[in-house]
PDB file of N, H, CA, C and O in Angstrom:
ATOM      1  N   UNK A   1      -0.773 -13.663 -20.506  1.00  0.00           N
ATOM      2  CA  UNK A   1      -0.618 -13.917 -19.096  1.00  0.00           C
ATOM      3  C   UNK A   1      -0.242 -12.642 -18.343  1.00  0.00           C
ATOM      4  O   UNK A   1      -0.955 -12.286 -17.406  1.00  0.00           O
ATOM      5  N   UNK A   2       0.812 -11.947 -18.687  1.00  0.00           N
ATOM      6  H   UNK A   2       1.392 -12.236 -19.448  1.00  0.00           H
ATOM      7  CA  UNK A   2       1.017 -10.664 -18.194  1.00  0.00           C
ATOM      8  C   UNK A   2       0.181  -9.329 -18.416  1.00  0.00           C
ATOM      9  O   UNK A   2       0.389  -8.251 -17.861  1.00  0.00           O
ATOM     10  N   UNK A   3      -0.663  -9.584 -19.208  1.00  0.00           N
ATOM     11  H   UNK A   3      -0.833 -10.461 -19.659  1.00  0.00           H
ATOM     12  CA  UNK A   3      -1.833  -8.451 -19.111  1.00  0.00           C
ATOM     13  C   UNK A   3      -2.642  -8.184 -17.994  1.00  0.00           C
ATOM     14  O   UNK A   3      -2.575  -7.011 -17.625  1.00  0.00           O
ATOM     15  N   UNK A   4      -3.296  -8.824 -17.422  1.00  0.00           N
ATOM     16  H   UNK A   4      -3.350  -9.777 -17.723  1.00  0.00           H
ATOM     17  CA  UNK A   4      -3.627  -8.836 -16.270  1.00  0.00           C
ATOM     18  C   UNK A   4      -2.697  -9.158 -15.099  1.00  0.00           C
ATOM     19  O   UNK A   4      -3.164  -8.629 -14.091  1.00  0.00           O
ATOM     20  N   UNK A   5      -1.717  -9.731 -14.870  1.00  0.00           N
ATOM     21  H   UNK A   5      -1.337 -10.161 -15.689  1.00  0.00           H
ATOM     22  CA  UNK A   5      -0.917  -9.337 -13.622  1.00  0.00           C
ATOM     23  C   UNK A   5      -1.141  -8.438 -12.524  1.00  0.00           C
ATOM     24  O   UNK A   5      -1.625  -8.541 -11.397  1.00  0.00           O
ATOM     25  N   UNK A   6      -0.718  -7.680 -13.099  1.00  0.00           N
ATOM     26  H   UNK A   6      -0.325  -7.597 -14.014  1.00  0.00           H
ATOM     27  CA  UNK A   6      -1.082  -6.320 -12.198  1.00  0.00           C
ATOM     28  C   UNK A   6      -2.294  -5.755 -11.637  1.00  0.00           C
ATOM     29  O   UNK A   6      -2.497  -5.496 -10.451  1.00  0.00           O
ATOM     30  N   UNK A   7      -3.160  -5.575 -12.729  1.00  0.00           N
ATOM     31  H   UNK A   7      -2.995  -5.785 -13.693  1.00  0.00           H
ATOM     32  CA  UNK A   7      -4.333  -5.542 -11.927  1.00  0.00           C
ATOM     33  C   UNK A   7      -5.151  -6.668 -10.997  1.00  0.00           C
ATOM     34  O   UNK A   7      -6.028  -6.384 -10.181  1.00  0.00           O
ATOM     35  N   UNK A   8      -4.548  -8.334 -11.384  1.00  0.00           N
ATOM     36  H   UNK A   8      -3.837  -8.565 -12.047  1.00  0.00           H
ATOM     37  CA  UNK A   8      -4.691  -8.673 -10.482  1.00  0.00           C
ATOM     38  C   UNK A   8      -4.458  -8.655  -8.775  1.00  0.00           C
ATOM     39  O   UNK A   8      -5.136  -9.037  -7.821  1.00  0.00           O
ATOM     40  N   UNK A   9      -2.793  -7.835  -8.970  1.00  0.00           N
ATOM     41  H   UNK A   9      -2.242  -7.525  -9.745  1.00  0.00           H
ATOM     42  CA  UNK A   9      -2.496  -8.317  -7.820  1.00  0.00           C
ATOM     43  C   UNK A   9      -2.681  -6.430  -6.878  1.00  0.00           C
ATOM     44  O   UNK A   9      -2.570  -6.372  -5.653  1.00  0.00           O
ATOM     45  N   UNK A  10      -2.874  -5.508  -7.485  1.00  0.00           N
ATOM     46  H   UNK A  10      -2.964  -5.555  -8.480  1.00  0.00           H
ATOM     47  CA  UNK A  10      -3.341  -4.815  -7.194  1.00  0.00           C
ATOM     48  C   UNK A  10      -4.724  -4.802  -6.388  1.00  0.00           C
ATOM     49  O   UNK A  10      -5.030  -3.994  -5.511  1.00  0.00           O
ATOM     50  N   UNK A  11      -5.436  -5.786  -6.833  1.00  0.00           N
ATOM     51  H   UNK A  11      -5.188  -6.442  -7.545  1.00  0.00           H
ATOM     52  CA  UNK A  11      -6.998  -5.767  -6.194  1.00  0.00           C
ATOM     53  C   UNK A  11      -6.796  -6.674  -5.344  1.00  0.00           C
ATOM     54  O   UNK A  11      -7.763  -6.927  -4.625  1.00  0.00           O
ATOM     55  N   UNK A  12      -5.496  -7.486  -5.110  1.00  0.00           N
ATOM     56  H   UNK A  12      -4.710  -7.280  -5.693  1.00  0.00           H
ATOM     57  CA  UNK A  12      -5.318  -8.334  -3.755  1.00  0.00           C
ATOM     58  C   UNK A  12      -4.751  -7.207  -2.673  1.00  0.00           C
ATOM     59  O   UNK A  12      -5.153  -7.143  -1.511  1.00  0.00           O
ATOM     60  N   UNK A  13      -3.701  -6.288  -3.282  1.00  0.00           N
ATOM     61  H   UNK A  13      -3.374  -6.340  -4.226  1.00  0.00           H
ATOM     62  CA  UNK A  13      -3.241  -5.207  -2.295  1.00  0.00           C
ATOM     63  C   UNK A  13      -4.526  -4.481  -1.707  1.00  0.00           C
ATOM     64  O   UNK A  13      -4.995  -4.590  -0.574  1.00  0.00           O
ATOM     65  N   UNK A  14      -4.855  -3.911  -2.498  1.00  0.00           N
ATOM     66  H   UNK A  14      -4.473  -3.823  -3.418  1.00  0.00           H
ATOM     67  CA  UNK A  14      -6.539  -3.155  -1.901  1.00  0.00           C
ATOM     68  C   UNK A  14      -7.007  -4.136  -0.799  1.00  0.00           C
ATOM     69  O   UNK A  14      -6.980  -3.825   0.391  1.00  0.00           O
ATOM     70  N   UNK A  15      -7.428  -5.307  -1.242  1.00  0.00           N
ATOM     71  H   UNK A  15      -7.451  -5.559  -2.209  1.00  0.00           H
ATOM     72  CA  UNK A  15      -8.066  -5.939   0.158  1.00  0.00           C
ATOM     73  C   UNK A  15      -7.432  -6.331   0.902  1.00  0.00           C
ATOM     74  O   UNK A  15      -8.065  -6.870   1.810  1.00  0.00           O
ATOM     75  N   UNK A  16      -6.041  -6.354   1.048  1.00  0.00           N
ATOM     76  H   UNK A  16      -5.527  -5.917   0.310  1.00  0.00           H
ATOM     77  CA  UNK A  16      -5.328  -6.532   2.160  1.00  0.00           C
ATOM     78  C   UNK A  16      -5.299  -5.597   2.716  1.00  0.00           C
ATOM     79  O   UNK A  16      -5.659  -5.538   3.892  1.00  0.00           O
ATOM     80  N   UNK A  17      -4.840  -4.527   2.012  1.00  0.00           N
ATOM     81  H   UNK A  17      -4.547  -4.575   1.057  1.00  0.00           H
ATOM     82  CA  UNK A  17      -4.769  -2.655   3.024  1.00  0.00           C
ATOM     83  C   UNK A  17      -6.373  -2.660   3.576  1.00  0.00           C
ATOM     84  O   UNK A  17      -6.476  -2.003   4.611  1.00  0.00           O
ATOM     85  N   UNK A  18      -7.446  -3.164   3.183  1.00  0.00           N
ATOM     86  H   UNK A  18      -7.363  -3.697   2.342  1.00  0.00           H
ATOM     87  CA  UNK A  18      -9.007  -2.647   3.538  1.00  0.00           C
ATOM     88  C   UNK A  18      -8.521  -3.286   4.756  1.00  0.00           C
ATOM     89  O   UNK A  18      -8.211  -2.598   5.729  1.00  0.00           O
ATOM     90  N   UNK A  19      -8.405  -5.002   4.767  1.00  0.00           N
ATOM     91  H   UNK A  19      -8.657  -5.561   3.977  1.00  0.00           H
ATOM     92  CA  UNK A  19      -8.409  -5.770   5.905  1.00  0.00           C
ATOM     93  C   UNK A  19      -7.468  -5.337   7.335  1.00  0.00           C
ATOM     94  O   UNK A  19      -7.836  -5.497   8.498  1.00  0.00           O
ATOM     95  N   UNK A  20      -6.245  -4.786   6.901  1.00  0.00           N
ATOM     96  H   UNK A  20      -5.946  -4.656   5.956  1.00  0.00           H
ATOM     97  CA  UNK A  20      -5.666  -4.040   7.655  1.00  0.00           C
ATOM     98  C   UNK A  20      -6.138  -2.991   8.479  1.00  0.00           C
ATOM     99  O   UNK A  20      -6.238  -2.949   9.705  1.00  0.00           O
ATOM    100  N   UNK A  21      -6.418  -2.138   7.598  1.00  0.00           N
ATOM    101  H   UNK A  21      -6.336  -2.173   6.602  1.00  0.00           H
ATOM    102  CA  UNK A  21      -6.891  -0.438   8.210  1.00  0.00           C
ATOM    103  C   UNK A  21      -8.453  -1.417   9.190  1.00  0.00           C
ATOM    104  O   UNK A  21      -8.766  -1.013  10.310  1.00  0.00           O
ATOM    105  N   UNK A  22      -8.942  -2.195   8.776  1.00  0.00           N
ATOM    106  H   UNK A  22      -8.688  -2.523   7.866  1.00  0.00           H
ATOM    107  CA  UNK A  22     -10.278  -1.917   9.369  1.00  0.00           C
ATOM    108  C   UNK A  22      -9.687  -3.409  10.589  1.00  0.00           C
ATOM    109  O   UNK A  22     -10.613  -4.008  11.135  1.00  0.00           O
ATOM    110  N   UNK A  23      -8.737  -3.723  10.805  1.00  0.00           N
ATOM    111  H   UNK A  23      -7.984  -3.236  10.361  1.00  0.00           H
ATOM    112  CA  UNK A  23      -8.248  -4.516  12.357  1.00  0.00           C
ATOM    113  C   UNK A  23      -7.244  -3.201  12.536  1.00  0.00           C
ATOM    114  O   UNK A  23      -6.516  -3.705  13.391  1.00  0.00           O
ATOM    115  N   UNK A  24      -6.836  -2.219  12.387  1.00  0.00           N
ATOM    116  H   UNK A  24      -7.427  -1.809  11.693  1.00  0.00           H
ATOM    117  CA  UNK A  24      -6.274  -1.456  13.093  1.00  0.00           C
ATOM    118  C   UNK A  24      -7.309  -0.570  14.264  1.00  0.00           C
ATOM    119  O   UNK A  24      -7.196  -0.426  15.481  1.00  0.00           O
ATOM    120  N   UNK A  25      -8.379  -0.054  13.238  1.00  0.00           N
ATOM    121  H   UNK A  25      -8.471  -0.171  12.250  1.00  0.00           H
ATOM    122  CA  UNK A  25      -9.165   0.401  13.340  1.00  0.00           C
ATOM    123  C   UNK A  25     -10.374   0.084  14.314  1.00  0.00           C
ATOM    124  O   UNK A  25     -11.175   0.919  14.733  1.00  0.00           O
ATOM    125  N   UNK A  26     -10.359  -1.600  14.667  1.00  0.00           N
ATOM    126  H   UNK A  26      -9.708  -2.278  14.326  1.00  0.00           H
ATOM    127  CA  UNK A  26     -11.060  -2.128  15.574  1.00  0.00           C
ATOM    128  C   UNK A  26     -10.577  -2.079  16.799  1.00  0.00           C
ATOM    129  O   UNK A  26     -11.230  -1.597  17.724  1.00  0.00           O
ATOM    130  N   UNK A  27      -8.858  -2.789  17.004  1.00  0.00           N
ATOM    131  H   UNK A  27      -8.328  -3.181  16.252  1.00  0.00           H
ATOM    132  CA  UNK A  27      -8.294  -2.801  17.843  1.00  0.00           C
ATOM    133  C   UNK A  27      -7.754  -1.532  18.789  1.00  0.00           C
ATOM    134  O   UNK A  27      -7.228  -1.583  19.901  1.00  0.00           O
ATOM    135  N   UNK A  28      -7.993  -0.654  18.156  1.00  0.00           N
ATOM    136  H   UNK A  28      -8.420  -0.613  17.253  1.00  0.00           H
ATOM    137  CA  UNK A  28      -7.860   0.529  19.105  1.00  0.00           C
ATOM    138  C   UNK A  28      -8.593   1.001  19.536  1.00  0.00           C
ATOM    139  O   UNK A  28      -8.357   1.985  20.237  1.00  0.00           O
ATOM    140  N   UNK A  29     -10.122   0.444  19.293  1.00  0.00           N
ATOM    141  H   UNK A  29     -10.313  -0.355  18.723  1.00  0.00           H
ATOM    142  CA  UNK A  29     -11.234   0.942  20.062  1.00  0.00           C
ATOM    143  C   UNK A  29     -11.397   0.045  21.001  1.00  0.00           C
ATOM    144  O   UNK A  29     -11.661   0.414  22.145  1.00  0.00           O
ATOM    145  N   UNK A  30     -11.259  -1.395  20.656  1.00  0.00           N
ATOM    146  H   UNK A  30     -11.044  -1.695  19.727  1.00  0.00           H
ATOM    147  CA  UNK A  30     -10.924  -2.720  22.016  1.00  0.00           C
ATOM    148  C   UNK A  30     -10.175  -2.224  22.968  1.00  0.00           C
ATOM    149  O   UNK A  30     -10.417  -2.408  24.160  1.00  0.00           O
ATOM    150  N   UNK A  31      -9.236  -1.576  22.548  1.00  0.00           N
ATOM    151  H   UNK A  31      -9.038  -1.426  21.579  1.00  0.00           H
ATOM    152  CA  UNK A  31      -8.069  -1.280  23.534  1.00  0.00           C
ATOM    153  C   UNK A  31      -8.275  -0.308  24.722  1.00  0.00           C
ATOM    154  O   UNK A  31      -7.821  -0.542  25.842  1.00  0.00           O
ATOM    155  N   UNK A  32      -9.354   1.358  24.245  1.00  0.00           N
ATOM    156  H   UNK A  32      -9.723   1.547  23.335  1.00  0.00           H
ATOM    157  CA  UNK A  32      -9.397   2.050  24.531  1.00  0.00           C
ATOM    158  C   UNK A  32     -10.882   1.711  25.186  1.00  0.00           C
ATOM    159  O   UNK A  32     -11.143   2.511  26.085  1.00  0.00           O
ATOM    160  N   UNK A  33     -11.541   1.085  25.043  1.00  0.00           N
ATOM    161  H   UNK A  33     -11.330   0.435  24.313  1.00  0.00           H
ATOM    162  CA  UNK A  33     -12.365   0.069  25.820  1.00  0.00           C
ATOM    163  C   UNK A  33     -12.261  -0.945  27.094  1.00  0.00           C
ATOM    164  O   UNK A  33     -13.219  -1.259  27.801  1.00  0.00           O
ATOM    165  N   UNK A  34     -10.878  -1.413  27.259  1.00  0.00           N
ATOM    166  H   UNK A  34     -10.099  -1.158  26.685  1.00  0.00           H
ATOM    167  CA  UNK A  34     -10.486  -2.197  28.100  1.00  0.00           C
ATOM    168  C   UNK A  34      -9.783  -1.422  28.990  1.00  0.00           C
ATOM    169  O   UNK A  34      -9.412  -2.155  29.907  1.00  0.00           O
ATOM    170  N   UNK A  35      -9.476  -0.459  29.133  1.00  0.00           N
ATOM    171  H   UNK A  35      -9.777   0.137  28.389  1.00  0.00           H
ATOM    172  CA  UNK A  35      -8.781   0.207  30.042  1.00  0.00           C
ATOM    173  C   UNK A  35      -9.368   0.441  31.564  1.00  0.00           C
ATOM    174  O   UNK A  35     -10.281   1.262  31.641  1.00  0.00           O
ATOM    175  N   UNK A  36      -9.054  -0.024  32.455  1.00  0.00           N
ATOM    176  H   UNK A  36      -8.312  -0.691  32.393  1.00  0.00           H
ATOM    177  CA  UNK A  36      -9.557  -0.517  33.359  1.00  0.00           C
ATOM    178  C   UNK A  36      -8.867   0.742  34.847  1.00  0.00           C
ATOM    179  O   UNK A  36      -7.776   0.689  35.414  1.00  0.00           O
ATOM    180  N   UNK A  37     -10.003   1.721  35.065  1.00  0.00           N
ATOM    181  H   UNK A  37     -10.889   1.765  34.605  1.00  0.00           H
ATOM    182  CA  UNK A  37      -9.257   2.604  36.328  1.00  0.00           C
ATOM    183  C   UNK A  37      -9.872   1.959  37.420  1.00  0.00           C
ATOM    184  O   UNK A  37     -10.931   1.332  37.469  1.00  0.00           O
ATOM    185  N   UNK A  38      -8.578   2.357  38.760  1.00  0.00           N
ATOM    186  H   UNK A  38      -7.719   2.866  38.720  1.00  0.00           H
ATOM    187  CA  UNK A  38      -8.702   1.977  40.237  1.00  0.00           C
ATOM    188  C   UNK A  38      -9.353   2.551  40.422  1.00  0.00           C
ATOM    189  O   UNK A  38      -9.631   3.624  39.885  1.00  0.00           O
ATOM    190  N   UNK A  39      -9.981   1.830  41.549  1.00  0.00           N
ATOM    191  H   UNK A  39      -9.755   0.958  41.985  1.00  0.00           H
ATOM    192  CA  UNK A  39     -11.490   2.793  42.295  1.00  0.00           C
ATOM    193  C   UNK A  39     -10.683   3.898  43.345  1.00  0.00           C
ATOM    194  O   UNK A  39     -11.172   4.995  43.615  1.00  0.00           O
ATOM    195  N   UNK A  40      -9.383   3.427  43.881  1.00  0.00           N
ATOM    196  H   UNK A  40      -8.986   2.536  43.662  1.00  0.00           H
ATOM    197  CA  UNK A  40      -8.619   4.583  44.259  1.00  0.00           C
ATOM    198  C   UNK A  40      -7.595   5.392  43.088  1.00  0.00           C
ATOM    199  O   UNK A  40      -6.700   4.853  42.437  1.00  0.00           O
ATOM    200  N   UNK A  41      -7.971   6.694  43.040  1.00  0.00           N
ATOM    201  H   UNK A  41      -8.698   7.132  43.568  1.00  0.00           H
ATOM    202  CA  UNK A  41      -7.176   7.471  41.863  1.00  0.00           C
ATOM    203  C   UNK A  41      -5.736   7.820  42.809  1.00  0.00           C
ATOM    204  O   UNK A  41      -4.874   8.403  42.152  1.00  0.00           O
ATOM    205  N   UNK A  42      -5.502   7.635  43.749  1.00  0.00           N
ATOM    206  H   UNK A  42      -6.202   7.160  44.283  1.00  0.00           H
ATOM    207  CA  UNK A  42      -4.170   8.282  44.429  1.00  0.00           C
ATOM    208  C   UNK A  42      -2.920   6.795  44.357  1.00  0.00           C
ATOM    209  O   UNK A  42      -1.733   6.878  44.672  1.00  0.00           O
ATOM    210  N   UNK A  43      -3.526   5.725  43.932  1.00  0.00           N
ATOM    211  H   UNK A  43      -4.491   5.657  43.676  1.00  0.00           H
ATOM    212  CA  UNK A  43      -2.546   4.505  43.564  1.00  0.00           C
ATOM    213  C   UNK A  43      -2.150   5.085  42.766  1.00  0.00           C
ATOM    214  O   UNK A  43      -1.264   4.622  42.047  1.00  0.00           O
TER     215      UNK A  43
END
């Protein structure tokens, strides 16, 4: 049972860090996308 452990739960860490980095990775381009300037720049 403990032979594999680890590498199981190792290949769950990997796809959690993938799933992470790649919604970090989205959301800051959403973000930097939504940024919305006044048609007056002196507000």
């Amino acid at each position: 049972m403990a032979d594999n452990y680890l590498e199981n739960h190792y290949e769950q860490y990997l796809k959690r860090k993938e799933d992470f980095l790649r919604r970090k990775r989205g959301m800051s381009r959403q973000q930097v996308r939504n940024v919305e300037r006044p048609d007056d720049e002196s507000l």
